[in-house]
C-alpha positions as CSV (number, residue, x, y, z in Angstrom):
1,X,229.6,95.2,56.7
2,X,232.4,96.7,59.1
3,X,232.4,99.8,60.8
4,X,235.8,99.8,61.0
5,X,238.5,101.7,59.4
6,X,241.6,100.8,57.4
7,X,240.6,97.2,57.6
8,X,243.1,95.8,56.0
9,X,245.7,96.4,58.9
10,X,243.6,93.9,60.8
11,X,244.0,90.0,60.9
12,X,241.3,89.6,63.3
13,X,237.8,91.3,63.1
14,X,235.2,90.0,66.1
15,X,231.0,91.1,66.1
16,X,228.8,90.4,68.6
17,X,230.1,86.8,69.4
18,X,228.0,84.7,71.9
19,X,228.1,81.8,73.2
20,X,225.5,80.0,74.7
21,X,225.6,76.8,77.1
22,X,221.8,76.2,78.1
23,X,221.0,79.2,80.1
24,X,224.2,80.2,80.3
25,X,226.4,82.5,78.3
26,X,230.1,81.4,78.6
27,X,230.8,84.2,76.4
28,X,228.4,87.8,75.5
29,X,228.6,90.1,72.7
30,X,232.1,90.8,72.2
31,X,233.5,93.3,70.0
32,X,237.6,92.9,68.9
33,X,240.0,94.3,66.8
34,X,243.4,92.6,66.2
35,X,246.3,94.5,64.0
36,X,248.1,92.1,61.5
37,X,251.8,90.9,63.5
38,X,249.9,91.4,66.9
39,X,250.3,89.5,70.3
40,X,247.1,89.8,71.5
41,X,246.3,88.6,75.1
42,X,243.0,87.6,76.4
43,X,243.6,87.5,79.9
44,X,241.3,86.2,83.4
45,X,240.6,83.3,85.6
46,X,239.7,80.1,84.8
47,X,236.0,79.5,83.3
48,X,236.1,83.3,82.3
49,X,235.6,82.2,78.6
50,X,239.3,82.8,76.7
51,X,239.4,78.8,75.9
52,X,235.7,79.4,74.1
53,X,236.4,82.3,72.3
54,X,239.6,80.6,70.6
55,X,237.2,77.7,69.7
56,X,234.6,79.9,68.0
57,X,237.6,81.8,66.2
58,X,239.2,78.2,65.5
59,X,235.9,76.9,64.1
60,X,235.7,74.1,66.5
61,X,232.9,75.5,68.2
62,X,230.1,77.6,66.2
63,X,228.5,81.0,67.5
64,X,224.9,81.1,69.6
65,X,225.0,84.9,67.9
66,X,227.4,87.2,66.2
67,X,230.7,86.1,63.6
68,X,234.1,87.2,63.3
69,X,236.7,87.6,59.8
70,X,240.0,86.4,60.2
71,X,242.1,88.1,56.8
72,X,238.2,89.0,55.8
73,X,237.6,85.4,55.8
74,X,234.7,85.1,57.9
75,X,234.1,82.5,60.1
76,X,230.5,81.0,59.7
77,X,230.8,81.2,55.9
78,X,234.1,80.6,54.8
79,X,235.5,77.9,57.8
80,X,237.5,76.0,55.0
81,X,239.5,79.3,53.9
82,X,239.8,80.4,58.0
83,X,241.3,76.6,58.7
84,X,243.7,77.0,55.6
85,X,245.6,80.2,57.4
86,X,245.2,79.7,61.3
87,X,246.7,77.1,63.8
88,X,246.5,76.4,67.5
89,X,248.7,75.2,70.0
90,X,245.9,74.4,72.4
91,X,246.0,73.8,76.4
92,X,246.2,70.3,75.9
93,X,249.5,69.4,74.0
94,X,248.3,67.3,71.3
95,X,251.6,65.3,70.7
96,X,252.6,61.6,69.9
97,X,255.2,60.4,73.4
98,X,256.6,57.5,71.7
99,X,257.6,59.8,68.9
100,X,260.8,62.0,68.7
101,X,260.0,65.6,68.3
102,X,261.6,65.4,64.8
103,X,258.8,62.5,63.5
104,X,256.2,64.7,65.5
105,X,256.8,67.4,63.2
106,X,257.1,65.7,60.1
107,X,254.0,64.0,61.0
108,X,251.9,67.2,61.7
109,X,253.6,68.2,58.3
110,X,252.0,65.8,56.3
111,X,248.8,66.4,57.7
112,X,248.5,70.0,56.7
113,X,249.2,68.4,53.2
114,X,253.0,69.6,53.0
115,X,255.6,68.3,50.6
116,X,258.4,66.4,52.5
117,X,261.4,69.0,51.4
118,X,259.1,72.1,52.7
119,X,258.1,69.8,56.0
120,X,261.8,69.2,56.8
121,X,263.0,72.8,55.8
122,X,260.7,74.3,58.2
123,X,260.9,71.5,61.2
124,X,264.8,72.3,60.9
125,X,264.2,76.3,61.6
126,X,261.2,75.0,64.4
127,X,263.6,72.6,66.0
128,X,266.0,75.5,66.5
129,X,263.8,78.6,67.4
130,X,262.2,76.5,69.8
131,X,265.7,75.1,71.5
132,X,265.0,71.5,71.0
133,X,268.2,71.3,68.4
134,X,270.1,68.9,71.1
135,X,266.9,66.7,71.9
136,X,265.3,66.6,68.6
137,X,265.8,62.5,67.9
138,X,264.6,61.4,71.5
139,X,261.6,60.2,72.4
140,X,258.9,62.9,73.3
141,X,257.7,61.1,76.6
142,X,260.9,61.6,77.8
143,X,260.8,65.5,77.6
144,X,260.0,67.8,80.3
145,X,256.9,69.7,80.3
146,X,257.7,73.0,79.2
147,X,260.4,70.8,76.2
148,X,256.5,69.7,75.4
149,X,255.3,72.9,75.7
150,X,257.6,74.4,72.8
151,X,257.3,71.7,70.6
152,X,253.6,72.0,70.6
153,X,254.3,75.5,69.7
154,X,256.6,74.4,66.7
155,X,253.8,71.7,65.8
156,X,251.2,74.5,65.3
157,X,253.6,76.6,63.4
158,X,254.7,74.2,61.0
159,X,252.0,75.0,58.2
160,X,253.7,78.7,58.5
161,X,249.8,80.2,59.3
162,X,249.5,84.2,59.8
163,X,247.3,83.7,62.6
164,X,248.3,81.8,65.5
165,X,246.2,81.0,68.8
166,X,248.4,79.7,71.5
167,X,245.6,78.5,74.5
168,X,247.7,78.9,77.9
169,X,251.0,77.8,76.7
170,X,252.8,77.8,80.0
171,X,249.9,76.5,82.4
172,X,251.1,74.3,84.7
173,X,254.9,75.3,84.1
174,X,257.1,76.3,86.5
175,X,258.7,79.9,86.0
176,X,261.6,79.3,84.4
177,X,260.0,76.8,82.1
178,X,257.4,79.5,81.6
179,X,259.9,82.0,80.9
180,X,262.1,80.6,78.3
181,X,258.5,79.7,76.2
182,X,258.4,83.9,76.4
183,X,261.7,84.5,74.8
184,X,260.5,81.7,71.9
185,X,257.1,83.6,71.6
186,X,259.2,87.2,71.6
187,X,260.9,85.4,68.4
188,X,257.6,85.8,66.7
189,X,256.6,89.4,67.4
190,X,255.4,91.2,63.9
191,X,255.6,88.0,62.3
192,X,252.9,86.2,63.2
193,X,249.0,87.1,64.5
194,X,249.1,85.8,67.5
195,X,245.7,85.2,70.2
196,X,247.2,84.3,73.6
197,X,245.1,83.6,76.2
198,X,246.6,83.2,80.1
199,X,246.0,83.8,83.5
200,X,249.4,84.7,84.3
201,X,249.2,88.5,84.4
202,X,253.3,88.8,84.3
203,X,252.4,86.9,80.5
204,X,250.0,89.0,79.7
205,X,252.5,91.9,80.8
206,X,255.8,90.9,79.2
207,X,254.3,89.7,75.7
208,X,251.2,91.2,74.9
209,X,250.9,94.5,72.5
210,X,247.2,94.5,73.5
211,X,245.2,93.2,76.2
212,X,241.4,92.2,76.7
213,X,240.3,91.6,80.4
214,X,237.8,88.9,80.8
215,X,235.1,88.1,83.6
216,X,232.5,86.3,83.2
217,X,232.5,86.1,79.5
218,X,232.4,89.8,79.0
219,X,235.2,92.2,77.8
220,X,235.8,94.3,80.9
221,X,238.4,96.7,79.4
222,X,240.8,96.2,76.7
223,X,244.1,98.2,75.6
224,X,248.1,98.2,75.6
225,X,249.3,97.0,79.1
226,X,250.9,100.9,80.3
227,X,247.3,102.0,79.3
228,X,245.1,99.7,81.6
229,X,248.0,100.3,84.3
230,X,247.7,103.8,83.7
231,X,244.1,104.7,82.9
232,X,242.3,102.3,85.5
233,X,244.8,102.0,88.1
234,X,247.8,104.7,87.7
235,X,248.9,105.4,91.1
236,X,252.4,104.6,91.2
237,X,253.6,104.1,95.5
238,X,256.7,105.1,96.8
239,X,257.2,103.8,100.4
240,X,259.8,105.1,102.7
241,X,261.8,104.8,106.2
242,X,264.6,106.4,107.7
243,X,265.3,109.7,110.3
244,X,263.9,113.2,110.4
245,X,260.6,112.1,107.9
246,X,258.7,114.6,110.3
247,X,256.5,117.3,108.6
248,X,258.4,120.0,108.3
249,X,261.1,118.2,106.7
250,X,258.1,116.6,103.9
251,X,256.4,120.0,103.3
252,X,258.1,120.8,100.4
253,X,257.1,117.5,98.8
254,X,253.6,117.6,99.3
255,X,253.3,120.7,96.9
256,X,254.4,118.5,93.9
257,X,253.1,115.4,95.8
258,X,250.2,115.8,97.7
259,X,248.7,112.5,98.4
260,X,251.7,111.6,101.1
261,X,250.8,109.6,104.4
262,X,252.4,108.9,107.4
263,X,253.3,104.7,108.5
264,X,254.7,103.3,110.9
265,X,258.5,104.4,110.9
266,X,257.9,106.5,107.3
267,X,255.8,107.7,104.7
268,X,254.0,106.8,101.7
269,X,253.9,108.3,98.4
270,X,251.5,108.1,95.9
271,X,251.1,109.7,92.2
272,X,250.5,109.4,88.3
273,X,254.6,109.6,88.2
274,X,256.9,109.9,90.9
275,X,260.3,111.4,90.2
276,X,262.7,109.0,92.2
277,X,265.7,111.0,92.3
278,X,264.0,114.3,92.5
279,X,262.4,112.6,95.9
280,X,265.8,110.7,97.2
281,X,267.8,114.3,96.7
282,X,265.0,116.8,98.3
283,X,265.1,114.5,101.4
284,X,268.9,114.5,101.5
285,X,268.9,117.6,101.7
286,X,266.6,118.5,104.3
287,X,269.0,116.2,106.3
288,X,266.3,113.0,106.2
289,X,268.4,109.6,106.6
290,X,267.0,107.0,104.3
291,X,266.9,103.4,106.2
292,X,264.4,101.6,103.6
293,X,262.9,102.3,100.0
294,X,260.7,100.6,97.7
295,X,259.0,101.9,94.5
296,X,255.8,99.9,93.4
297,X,254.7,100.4,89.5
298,X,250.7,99.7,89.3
299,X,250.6,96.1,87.8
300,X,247.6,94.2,85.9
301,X,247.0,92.7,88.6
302,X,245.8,95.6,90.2
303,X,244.1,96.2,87.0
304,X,242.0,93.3,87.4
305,X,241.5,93.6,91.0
306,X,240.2,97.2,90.8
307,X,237.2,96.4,87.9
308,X,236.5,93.1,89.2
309,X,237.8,93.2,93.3
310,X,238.7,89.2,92.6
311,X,242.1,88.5,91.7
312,X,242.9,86.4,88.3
313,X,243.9,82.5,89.5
């Protein structure tokens, strides 16, 4: 039994789940909730265990300990029923090159058991979410990678599932690539479930309601992104440069911001919130000339870097 409340706004219910390898745990007891029309990121380096999670929850790889429910189906006991409402798009793009992305589509289509009309209905509204409309008859060997990349996207949704894993959909790309994959997975915001893993931390950032940090196969901290920004590392830094930043001049700052230091030609602000124009008008008008300004918001990068003191590559 759960010991969580109003279960039905969750798609995605994980206890306990381990996985072993020998001696070693790839991933340890985690504990995860996931709210029906979620993106949900699972975000670290390489080998920290996002790819095996997705597996268990995907039923391609079985539990050392623990289970999970996806809509209350649970995934030990009901696998047939948890395979009948998810799909993957996984890090390897699973697609036929000497096949247009139209056949491609109508192909996965008929695997999942779909009558032709409903197959070619959906691949039509794919085809176009995706922006493949203009190369939808040509060969798929000919596409670019991230043109590969969204159409193994559209493969994985074409048996409409609620729940959707989507296993580092832009590694590799470059960031344009990677960014026009965003605005297609935007598209499916409170439509779809969706478990995203990455270890691009701007991803993780611009599409995720929720994020888990992983290391080492452990949950580390989880939450929306402004909370882990906020809650683990909330300084926000203001640097600046210019004429007349002596003390007298900053004294009146440091009694709504105290934690300012001197640099090398200016100062450097730091606090829960700074105020920009409050900052940029007190100095004007102690007669400082600005020369030089930058404003730094705490990322998840510094996030990860604070709990773990690696960086995610």
């Amino acid at each position: 039994m759960s010991n969580y409340e109003n279960e039905n706004e969750y798609a995605i219910q994980i206890f306990g789940l381990t996985k072993s390898f020998g001696n070693r745990k790839a991933v340890d007891k985690i504990n995860l909730v996931v709210k029906k029309g979620d993106i949900f990121s699972l975000l670290g380096p390489n080998g920290a265990g996002k790819t095996t999670i997705i597996k268990m929850l995907s039923g391609v790889l079985k539990p050392t300990v623990g289970t999970a429910k996806i809509m209350d189906y649970d995934i030990t006991r009901d696998l047939s029923e948890v395979k009948g409402i998810i799909d993957i798009s996984p890090q390897e793009t699973a697609i036929a090159g000497h096949l247009t992305a139209w056949e491609n589509l109508i192909l996965m289509g008929g695997i999942n058991g779909l009558k032709k009309e409903d197959t070619e209905k959906r691949a039509k509204k794919l085809i176009k979410l995706m922006g493949l409309t203009e190369r939808a008859n040509e060969q798929v060997q000919k596409f670019s990678g991230g043109m590969q990349r969204r159409l193994s996207i559209a493969m994985a949704l074409i048996s409409d599932p609620p729940v959707l894993f989507l296993d580092e959909p832009t590694l590799g790309l470059d960031p344009q690539a990677r960014r026009v994959i965003w605005e297609q997975i935007e598209q499916l915001k409170g439509k779809k479930t969706i478990i995203l893993t990455t270890h691009y931390l701007e991803e993780a950032d611009a599409l995720a309601d929720r994020v888990a940090i992983i290391s080492q196969g452990n949950i580390i901290a989880e939450g929306t992104p402004q909370e882990l920004k906020k809650n683990i590392h909330g300084l926000q830094t203001m640097i600046i440069k210019g004429q007349n930043l002596s003390s007298p001049n900053i004294d009146g700052l440091k009694e709504v911001y105290p934690h300012i230091t001197k640099i090398d030609g200016g100062i450097k602000i730091e606090a829960q919130e700074l105020i920009f124009d409050e900052i940029v008008d007190y100095l004007r008008s102690r007669g400082v000339k600005i020369n030089w300004l930058s404003m730094k918001e705490p990322s998840l990068d510094d996030v990860f870097l604070n709990l773990t003191g690696e960086e995610v590559n």
